[in-house]
VEXDREN-2710 file (C-alpha; in Angstrom, 1 decimal):
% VEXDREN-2710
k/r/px/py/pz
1/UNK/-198.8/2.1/83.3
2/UNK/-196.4/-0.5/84.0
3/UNK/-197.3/-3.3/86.5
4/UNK/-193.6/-3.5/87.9
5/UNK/-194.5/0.6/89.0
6/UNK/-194.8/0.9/93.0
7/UNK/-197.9/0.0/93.9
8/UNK/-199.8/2.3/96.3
9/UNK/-202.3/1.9/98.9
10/UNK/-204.2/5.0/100.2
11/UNK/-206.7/4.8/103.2
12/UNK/-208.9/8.0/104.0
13/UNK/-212.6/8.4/104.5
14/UNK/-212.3/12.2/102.6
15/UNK/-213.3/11.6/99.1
16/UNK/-211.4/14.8/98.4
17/UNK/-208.4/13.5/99.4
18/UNK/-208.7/10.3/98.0
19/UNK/-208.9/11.4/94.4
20/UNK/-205.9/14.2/94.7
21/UNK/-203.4/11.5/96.4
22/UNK/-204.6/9.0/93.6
23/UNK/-204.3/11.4/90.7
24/UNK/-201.2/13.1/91.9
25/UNK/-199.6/9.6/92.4
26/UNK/-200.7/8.2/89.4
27/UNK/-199.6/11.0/87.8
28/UNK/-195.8/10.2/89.2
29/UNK/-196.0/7.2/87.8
30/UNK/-197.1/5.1/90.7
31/UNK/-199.9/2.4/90.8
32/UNK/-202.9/3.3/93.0
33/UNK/-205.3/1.5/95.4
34/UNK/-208.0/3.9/97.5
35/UNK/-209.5/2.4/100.3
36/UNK/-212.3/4.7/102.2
37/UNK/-212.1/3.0/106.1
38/UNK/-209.4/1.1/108.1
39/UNK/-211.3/-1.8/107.0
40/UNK/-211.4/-1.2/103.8
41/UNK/-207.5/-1.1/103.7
42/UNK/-206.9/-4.2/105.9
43/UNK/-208.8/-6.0/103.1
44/UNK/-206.8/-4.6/100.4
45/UNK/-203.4/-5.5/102.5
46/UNK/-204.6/-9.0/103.0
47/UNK/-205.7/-9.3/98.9
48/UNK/-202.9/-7.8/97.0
49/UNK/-199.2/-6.9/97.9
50/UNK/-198.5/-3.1/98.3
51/UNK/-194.8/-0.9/98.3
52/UNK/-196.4/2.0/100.3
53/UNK/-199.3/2.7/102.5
54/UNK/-201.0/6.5/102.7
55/UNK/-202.9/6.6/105.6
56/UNK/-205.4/9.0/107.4
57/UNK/-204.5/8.7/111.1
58/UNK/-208.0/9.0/112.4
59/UNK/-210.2/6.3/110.4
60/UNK/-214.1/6.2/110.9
61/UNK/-214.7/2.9/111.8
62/UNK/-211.5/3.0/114.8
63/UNK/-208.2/4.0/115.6
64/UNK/-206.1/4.7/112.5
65/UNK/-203.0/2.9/115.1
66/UNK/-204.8/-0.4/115.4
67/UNK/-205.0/-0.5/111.4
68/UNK/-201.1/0.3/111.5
69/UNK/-200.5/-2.3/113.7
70/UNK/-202.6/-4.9/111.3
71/UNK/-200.9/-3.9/108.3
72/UNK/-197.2/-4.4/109.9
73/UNK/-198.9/-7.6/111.0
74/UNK/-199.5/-8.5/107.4
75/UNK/-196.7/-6.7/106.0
76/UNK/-193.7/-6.1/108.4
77/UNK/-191.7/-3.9/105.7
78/UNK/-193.9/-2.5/104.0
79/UNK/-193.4/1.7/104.3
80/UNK/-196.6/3.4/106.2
81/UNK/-197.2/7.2/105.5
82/UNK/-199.9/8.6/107.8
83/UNK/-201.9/11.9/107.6
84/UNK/-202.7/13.8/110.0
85/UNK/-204.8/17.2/111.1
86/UNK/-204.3/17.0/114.7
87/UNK/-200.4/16.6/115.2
88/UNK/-198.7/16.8/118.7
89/UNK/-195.6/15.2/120.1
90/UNK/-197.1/12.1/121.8
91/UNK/-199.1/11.4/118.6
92/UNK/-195.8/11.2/116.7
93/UNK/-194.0/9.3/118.9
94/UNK/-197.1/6.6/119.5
95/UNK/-197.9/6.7/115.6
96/UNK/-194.2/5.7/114.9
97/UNK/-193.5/3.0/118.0
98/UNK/-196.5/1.3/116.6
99/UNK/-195.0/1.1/113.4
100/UNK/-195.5/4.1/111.3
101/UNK/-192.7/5.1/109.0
102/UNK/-193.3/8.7/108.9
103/UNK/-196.5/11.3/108.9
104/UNK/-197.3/14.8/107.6
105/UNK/-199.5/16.8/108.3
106/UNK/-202.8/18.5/106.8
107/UNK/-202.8/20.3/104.5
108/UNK/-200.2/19.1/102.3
109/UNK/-198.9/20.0/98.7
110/UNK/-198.9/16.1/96.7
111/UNK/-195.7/17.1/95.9
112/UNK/-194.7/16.9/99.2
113/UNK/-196.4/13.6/99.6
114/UNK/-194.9/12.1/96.6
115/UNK/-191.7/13.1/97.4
116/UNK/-191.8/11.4/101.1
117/UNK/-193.0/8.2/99.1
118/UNK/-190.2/8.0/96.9
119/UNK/-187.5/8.4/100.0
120/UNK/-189.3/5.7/101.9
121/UNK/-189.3/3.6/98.6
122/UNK/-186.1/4.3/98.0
123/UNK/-184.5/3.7/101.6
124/UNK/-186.2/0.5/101.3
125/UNK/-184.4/-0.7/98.8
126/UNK/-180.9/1.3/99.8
127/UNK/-180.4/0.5/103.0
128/UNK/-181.2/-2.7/105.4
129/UNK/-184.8/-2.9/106.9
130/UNK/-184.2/-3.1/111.0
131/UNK/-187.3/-2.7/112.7
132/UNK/-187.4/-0.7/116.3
133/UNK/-186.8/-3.6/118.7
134/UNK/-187.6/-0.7/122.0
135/UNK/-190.8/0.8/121.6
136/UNK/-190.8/4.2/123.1
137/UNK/-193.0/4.3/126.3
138/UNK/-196.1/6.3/125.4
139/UNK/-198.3/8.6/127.3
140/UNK/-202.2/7.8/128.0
141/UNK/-203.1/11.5/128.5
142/UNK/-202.9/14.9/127.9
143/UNK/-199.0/16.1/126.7
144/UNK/-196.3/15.9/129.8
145/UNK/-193.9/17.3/127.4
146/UNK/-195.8/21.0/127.0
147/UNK/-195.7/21.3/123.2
148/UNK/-199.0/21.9/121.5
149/UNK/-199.3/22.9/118.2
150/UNK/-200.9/21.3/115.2
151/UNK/-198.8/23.2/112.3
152/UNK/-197.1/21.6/109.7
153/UNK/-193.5/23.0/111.1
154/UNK/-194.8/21.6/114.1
155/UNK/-195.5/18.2/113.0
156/UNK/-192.5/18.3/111.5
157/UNK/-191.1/19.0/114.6
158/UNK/-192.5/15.8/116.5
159/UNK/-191.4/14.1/114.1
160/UNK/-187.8/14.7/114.9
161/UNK/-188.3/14.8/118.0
162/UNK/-190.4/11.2/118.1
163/UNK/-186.9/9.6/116.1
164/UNK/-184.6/11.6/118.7
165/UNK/-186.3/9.9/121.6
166/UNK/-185.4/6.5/120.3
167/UNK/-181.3/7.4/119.5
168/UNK/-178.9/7.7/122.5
169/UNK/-177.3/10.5/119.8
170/UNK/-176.5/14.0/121.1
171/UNK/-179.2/16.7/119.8
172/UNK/-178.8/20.1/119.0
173/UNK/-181.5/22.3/119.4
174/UNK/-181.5/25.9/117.3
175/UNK/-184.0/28.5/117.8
176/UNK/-184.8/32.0/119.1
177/UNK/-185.8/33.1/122.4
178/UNK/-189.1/31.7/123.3
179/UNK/-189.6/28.9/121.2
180/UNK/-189.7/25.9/123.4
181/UNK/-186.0/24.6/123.3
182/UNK/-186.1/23.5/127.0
183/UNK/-189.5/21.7/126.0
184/UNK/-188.2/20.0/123.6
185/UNK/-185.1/18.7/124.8
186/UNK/-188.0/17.4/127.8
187/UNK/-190.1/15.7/125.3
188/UNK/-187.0/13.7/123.9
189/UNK/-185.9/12.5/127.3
190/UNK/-189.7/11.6/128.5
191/UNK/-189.9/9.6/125.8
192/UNK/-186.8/8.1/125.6
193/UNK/-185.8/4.6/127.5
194/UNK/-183.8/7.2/129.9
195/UNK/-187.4/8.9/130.8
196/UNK/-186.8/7.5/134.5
197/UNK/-183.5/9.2/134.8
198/UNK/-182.6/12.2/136.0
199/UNK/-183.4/15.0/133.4
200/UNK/-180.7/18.2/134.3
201/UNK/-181.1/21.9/132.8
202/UNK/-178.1/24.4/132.7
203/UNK/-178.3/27.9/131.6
204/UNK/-174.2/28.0/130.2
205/UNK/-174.8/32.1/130.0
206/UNK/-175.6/32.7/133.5
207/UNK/-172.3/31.0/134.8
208/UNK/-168.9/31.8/134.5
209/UNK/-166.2/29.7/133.0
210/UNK/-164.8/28.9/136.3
211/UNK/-168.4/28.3/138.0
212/UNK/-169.7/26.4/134.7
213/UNK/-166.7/24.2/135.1
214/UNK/-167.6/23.2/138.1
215/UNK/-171.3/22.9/138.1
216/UNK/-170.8/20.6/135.6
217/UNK/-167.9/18.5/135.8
218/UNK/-168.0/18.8/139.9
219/UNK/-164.7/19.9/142.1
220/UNK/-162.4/19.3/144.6
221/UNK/-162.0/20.9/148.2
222/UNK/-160.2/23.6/147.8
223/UNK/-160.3/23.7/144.1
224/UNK/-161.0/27.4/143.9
225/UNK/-162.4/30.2/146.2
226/UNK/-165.3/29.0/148.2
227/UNK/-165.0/25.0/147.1
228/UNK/-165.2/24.0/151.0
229/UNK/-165.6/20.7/150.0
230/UNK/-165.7/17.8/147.2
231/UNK/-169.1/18.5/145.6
232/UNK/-170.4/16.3/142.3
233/UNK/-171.0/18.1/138.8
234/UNK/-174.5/18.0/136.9
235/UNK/-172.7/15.6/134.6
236/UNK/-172.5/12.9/137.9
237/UNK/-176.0/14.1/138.9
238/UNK/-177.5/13.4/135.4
239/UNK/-175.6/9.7/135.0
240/UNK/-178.3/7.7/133.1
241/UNK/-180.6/10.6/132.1
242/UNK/-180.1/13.4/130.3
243/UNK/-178.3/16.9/130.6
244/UNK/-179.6/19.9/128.7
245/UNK/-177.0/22.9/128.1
246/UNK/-179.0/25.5/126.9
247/UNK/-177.1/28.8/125.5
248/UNK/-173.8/27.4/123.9
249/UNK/-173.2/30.1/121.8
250/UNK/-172.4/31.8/125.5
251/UNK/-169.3/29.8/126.3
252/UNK/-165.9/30.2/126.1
253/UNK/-163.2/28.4/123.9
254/UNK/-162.0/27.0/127.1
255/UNK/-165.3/25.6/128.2
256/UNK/-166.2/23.9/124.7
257/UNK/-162.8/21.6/125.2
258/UNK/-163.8/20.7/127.9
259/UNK/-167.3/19.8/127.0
260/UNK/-165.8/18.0/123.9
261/UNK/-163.7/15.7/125.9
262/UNK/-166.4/14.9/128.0
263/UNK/-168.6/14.0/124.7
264/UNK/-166.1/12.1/123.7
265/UNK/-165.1/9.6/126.4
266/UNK/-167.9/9.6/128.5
267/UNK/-165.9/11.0/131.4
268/UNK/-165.7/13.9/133.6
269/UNK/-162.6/15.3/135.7
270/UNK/-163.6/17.2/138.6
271/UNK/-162.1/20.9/139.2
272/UNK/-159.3/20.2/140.9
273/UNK/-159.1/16.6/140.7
274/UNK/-156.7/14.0/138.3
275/UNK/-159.1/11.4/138.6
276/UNK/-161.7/10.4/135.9
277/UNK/-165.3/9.3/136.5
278/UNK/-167.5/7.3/133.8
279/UNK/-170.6/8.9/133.1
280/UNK/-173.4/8.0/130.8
281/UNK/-175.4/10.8/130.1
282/UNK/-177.2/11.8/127.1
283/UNK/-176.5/15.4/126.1
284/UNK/-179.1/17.8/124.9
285/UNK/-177.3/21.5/123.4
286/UNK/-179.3/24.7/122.9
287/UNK/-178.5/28.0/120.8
288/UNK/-180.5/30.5/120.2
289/UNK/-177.6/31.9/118.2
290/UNK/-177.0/30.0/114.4
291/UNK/-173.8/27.7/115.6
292/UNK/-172.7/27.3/112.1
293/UNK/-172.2/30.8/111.2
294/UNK/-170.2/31.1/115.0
295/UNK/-168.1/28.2/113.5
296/UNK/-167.2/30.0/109.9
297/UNK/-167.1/32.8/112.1
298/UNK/-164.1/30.9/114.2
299/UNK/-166.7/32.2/117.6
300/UNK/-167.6/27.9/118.2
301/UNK/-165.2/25.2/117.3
302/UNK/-166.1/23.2/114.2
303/UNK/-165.5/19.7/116.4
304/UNK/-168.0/20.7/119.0
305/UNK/-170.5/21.4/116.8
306/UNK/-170.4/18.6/114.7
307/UNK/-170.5/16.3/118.0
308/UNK/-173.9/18.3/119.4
309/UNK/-175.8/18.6/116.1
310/UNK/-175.8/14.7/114.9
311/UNK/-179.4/15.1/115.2
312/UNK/-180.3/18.8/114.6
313/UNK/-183.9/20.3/115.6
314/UNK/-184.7/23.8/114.0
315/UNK/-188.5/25.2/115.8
316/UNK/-190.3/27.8/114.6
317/UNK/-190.9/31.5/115.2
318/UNK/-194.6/31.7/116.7
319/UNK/-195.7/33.8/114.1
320/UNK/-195.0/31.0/111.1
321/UNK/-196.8/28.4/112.7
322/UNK/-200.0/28.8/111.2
323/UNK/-203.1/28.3/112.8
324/UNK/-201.2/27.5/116.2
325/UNK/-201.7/30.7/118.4
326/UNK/-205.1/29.9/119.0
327/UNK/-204.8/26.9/120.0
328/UNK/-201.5/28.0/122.2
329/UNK/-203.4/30.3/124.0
330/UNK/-206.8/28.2/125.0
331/UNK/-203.9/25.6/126.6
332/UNK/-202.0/28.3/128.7
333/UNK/-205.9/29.3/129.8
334/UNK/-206.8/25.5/131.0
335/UNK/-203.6/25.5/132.6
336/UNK/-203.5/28.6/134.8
337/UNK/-207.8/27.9/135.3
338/UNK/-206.9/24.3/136.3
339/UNK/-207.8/24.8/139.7
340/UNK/-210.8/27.5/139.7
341/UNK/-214.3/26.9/139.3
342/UNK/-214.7/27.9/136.4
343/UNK/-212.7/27.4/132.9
344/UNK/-211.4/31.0/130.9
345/UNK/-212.8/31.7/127.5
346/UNK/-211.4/33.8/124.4
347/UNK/-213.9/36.2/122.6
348/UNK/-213.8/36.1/119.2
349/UNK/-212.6/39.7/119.6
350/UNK/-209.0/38.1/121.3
351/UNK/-208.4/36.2/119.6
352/UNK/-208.3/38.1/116.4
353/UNK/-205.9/40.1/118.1
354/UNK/-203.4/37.5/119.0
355/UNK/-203.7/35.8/115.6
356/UNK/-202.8/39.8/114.3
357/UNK/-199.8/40.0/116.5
358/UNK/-196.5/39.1/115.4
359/UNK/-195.1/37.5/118.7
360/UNK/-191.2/38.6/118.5
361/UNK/-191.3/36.8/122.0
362/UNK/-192.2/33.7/120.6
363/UNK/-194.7/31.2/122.8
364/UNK/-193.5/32.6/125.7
365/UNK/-194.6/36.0/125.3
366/UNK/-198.2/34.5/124.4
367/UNK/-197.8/32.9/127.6
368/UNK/-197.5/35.6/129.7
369/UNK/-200.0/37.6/127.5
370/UNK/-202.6/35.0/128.8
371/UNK/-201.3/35.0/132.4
372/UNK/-201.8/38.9/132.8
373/UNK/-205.2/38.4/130.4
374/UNK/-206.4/36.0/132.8
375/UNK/-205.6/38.3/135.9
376/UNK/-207.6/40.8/134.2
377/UNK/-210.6/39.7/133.2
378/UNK/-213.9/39.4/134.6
379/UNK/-216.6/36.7/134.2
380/UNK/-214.3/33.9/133.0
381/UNK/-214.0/35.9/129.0
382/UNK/-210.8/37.0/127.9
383/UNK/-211.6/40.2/126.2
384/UNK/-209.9/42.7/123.5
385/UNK/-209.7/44.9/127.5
386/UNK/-207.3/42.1/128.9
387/UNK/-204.9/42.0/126.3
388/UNK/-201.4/44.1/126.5
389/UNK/-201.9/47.3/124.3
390/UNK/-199.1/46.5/122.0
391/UNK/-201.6/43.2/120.6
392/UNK/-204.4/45.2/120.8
393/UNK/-203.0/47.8/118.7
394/UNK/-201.5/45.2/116.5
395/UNK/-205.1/44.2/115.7
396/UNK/-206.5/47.9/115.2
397/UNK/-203.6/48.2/112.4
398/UNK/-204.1/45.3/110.6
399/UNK/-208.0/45.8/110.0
400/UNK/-207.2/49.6/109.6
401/UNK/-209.5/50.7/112.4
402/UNK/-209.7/54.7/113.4
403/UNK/-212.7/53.9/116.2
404/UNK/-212.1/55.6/119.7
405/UNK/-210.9/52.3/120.6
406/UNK/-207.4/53.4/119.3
407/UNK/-207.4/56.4/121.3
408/UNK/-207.4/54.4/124.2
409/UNK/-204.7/51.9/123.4
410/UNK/-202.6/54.7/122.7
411/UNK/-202.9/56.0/126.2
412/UNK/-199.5/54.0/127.0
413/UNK/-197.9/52.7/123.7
414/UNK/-196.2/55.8/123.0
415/UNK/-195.0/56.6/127.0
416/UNK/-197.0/60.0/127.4
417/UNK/-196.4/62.6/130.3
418/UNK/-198.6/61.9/132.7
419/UNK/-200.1/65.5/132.0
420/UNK/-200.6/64.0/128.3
421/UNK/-202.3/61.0/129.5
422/UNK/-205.2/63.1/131.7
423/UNK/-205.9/65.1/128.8
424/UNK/-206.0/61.7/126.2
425/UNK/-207.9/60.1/129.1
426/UNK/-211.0/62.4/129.8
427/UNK/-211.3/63.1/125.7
428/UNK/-211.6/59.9/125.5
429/UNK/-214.1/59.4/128.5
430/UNK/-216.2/62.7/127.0
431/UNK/-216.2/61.0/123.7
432/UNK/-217.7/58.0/125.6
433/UNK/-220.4/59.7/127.3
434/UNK/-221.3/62.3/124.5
435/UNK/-219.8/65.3/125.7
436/UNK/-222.2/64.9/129.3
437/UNK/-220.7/66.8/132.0
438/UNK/-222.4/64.9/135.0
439/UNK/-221.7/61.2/133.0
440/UNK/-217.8/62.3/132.4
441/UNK/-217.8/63.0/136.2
442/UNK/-219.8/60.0/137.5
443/UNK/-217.3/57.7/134.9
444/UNK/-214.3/60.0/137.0
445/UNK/-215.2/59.8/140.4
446/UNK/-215.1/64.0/140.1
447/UNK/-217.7/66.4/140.1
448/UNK/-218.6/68.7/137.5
449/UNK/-217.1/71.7/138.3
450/UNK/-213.4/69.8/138.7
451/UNK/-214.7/68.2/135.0
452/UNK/-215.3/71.5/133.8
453/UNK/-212.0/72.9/134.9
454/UNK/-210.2/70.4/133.2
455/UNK/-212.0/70.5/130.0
456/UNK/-211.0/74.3/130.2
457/UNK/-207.7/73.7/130.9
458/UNK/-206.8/71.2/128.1
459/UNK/-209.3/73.1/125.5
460/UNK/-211.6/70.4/125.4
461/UNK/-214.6/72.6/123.9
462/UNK/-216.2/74.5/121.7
463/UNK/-217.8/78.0/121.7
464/UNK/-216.6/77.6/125.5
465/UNK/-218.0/81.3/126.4
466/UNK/-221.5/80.3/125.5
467/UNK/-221.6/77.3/127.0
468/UNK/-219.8/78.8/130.2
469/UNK/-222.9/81.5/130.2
470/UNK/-225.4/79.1/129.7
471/UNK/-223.9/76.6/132.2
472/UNK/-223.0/80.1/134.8
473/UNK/-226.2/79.3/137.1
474/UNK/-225.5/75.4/137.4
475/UNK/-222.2/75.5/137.7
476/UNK/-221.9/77.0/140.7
477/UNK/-224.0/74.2/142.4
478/UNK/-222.1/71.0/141.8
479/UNK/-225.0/69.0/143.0
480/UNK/-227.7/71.3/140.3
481/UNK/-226.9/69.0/137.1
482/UNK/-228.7/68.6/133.5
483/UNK/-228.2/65.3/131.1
484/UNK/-228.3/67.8/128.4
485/UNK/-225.4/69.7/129.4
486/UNK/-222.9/68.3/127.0
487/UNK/-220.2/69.9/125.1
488/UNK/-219.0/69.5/121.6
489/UNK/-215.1/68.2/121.6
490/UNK/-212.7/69.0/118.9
END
């Protein structure tokens, strides 16, 4: 190998993962160094001159951020790749204000790896090296922005979201229903330098044209019906923050003109008003619709568009962010049990479930799942009992399960009658108790000659005349009962 090929540096105290990167990169054609510790690599930075650093985030002997800031002490240029199996917003955004050129997340494919080194490599060379002159305040504790999620999609996602916060640029956020768009579009304004301004949300579908106009850009006395006097838009209201418009594939041709101007020239025009008023506002957009088929569509103008999505964040569906639901759901438990006495727990039951359950509804459907699981349950566990049916059942398919359990999750996916539901309801409760007359009633708050009624009435026997016979003499006592008077069910 050539000594003029890019020499590598790779730090991580996973032997495993130091021989893959090296033979992967060596393979490529690239010149590698391994280092196992933060020390280790600090030595090797100080000894010999590298292109590239591969890092481990987390290093044995300290903070894998303390060895970033050492190397860009030693090597202010110098591209730093860090690796990381415990990804979240704030991590991103800390690991690149202190100097980290980019990160991905475990696992990886080398591939991957390799081809993030050769862009950084190749930028390097490309295009002028400015450094970030306003580091991104940083948070101390546990997230304020809401995100969780250690994913690769997800770490991906920080990542954007970590070189958003440091941009004045407009962002467009794309993604279905329950994703976290509004969380996102939080995250890059609480870490931006406009984190002390006002941040703004507006729902554009649940206003009209006339009313959006006005909530935003403000009106006039008299300007319409109801204006009974001059009243500022969210646009005034947000001047040195940031305004979120969630929903723009709702609004009108109209409306998007009027939002373009405003990008634009940094003014607004109230309702009613010929007067302009400066505004500086960074704007946040939101569709859960896909904007660039509206504009080949000729739905969304072409000039809008290209203004809101100079940065552009894509999130995930829930159910192709591997590995995340879990740890979704524990942080909606610590949050609603923040103020009891004791913490809520998932059995390993639960959370088989959710990881089984598609989520069409995204993370906020999980969210709610854990509320209602979390009204339900008893003794702090989150059970398979808590759960909404339709996960429950999820989980019975997948592992192919035809146990009684079924029976009872079917009791409401399928909307019975209600004279349906008795009938699945005490089969199910005989089939818990064995077919015992006085243990069905005890279970039913009934006594046993209403139980035996009912089982006559939705056939819920066998060789009934027998058993009425040999049942004739306690039967008429409701209080005369036998633990071996049980029935056979179908």
């Amino acid at each position: 190998m050539s000594e003029h090929s890019p020499h590598i540096l790779v730090a991580d105290d996973e032997r495993s993962i130091r021989l893959t990167l090296e033979t992967g990169l060596t393979l490529n054609g690239f010149r590698v160094t391994c280092a196992r510790t933060g020390n280790e690599a600090l030595e090797a930075a100080r000894a010999s001159s590298f292109d590239a650093v591969v890092s481990d985030i987390f290093m044995p002997d300290g903070d894998g951020l303390q060895v970033v800031r050492e190397l860009r002490a030693i090597s202010p240029e110098i591209p730093i790749i860090l690796i990381t199996a415990q990804g979240s917003v704030e991590l991103a955004v800390r690991a690149i204000s202190e100097g980290a050129s980019d990160f991905i997340a475990k696992p990886f494919e080398v591939a991957a790896l390799t081809a993030l080194v050769r862009r950084h490599l190749n930028a390097r060379r490309e295009v002028e090296q400015g450094v970030l002159t306003e580091r991104v305040s940083l948070l101390d504790e546990f997230s304020r922005s809401g995100l969780v999620g250690r994913s690769a999609v997800m770490v991906s996602v920080y990542k954007l979201i970590a070189y958003a916060a440091r941009t004045d640029a407009t962002v467009l956020v794309l993604g279905e229903s329950g994703t976290g768009k509004e969380l996102v579009a939080r995250a890059i304004h609480d870490f931006s330098p406009r984190a002390g301004k006002p941040f703004v949300a507006v729902n554009c579908a649940g206003l009209t044209d006339t009313l959006l106009e006005a909530e935003l850009f403000g009106h006039t006395k008299g300007a319409f019906t109801g204006a009974t006097a001059d009243r500022a838009g969210l646009f005034e209201a947000a001047d040195g923050g940031t305004l979120f418009l969630d929903e723009l594939a709702s609004t009108s041709a109209a409306f998007q003109t009027s939002l373009l101007r405003a990008l634009q020239l940094g003014e607004v025009r109230r309702v009613g008003s010929t007067e302009t008023r400066r505004v500086n506002v960074r704007v946040i957009g939101a569709s859960n619709a896909p904007l660039h088929e509206m504009v080949r569509a000729g739905n969304f103008r072409p000039d809008l568009f290209y203004r809101l999505s100079v940065l552009t964040i894509e999130l995930p569906l829930l159910s192709h962010r591997t590995g995340d639901i879990e740890l979704l759901a524990r942080h909606f438990l610590r949050r609603i049990s923040a103020h009891e006495e004791s913490p809520l727990h998932l059995s390993n039951e639960a959370i088989e479930a959710l990881n089984a359950y598609p989520f069409p509804g995204n993370v906020r459907e999980l969210e709610n799942a854990m509320i209602r699981a979390a009204a339900l349950c008893s003794g702090g566990l989150i059970t398979l009992d808590c759960l909404p049916s339709n996960i429950v059942v999820a989980r019975h398919a997948a592992i192919g399960s035809t146990s009684s359990d079924d029976i009872t999750l079917a009791l409401a996916t399928d909307r019975p009658t209600m004279e349906e539901l008795q009938r699945r309801y005490l089969r199910q409760i005989l089939t818990e108790v064995g077919g015992n007359r006085r243990r069905a009633a005890s279970v039913l708050g009934l006594n046993r000659r209403t139980i035996q009624r009912l089982i006559a009435r939705y056939n819920l026997f066998t060789l009934a005349e027998k058993e009425e016979t040999a049942d004739s003499e306690t039967e008429t006592d409701p209080n005369n009962s036998s633990d071996e008077d049980n029935i056979d069910l179908k």
